[in-house]
N, C-alpha and C positions, 0 to 999 in steps of 0.2 A: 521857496522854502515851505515846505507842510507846517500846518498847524500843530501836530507834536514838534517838531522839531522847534516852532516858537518859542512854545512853551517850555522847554527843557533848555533853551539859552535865556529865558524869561527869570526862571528856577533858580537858574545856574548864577544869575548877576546879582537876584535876589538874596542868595544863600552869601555869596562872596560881600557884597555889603554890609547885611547882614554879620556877616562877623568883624569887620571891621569898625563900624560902630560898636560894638558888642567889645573888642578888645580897647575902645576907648572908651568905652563905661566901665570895664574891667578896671580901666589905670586909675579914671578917678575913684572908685567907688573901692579898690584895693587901697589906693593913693592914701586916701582920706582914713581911713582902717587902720590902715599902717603907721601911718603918722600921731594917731591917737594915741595906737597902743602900745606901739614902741618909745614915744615921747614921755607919754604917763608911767609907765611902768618904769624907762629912766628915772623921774624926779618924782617918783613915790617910791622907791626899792621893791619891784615886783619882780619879783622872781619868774620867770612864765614859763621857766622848765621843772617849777620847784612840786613834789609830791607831797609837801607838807600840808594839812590839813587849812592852816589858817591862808598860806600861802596861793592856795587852790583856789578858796574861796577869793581872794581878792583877784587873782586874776580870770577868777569866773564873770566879776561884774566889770572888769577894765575889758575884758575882749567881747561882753555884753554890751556897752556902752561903746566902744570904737565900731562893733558889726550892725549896730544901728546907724551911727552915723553915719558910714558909709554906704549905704543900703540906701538913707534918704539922698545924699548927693549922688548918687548910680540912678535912681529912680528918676529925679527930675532930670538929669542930664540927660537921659535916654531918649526919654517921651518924642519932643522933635525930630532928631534924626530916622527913627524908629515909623515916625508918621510920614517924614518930607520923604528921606533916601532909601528906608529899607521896602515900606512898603507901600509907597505913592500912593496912599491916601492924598485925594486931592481934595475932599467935604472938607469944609471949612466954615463959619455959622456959631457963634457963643456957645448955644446949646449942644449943638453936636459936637464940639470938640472937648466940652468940659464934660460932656457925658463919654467920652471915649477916654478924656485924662482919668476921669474915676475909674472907668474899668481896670485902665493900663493899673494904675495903682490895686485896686483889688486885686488885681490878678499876681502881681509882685508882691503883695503878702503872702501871699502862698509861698512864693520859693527863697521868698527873707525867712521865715523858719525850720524852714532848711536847710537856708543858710547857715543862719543862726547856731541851730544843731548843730550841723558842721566845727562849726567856726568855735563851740566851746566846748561840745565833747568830745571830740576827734584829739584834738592836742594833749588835751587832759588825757585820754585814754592811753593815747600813743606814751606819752609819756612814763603813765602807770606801767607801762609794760616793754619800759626802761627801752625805747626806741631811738635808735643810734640815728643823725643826721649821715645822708651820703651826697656825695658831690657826685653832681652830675650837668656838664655843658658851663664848665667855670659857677654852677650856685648850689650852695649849702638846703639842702633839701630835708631844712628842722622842720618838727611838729608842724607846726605854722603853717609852714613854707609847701609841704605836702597837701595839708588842709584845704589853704587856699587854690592851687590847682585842679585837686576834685571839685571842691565846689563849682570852680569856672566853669568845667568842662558840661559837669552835670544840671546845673543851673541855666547856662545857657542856650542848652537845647532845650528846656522844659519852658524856656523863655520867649523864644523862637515860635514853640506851636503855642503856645498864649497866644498871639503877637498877631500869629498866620489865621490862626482859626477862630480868636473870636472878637478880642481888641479891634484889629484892622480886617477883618474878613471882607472882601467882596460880595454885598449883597445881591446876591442874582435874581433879577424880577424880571417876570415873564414882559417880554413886548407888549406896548399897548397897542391894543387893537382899536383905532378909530372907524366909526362907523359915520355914513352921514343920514341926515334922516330919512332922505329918501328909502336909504337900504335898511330901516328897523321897521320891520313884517308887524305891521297890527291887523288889530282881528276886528272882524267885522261882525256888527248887531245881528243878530238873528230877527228877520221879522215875525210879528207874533202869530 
């Protein structure tokens, strides 16, 4: 087997992991979302299709408050699999791993507010502009329900090259070259 062709069944195992961890941070980190904001908005009367002004606002700050939540329980759930199965990081070390968990985290700020965005003006909008739910594969595909699927899709490849290229990057250092002393050429006095 060639070395491309390694690589590209290397790629291929990676990417297929890769998303499978990825749809089980999806469930918890949806999970956990869902459960907030559909639970809350149950036993507080939140309307989360409602165009009314006051209405808007409160379920600005219920789908603000559950797209956090879930964002943290996605975040820490991820990290492991992400480091052991997607991309066999095998460095291991206090420093180096809680230096690579901060990354992981910086770098998931970034596509938590765009999440975020997602997650509160997308429904809202959709809904402003009286946006009919359609069934599709037996599930009701409301504001929400559409919302959250771009996000997944789109989030998670922006997640992926976080992940690839600078989180868990393979640092490539040249070979060491050992010399012995015999072989290191000194120079010799000039007589005067």
């Amino acid at each position: 087997m060639t070395q491309k062709q390694k690589n590209f069944w290397k790629n291929l195992w990676e990417f297929l992991v890769y998303s499978w961890v990825g749809l089980a941070t999806t469930f918890v980190s949806y999970g956990i979302r869902s459960l907030i904001l559909y639970t809350f908005a149950s036993m507080q009367g939140i309307d989360l299709n409602s165009t009314d002004p006051a209405m808007v606002g409160a379920s600005s700050a219920l789908r603000s408050a559950a797209q956090t939540a879930g964002w943290v329980g996605g975040v820490l759930f991820a990290f492991l699999p992400n480091k052991i199965l997607v991309f066999r990081d095998r460095r291991w070390g206090v420093k180096h791993t809680f230096l690579q968990l901060g990354t992981f985290v910086v770098s998931r700020i970034g596509t938590y507010f765009l999440e975020l965005g997602l997650a509160v003006l997308l429904p809202i909008t959709l809904n402003h502009f009286h946006y009919k739910a359609f069934r599709f594969v037996g599930v009701d595909f409301t504001a929400d329900i559409l919302t959250m699927v771009i996000s997944i899709i789109l989030v998670t490849a922006i997640n992926y090259l976080i992940g690839k290229l600078v989180v868990f990057r393979k640092d490539k250092q040249p070979p060491v070259v050992e010399k012995t002393f015999a072989e290191i050429p000194t120079e010799r006095a000039q007589d005067p």
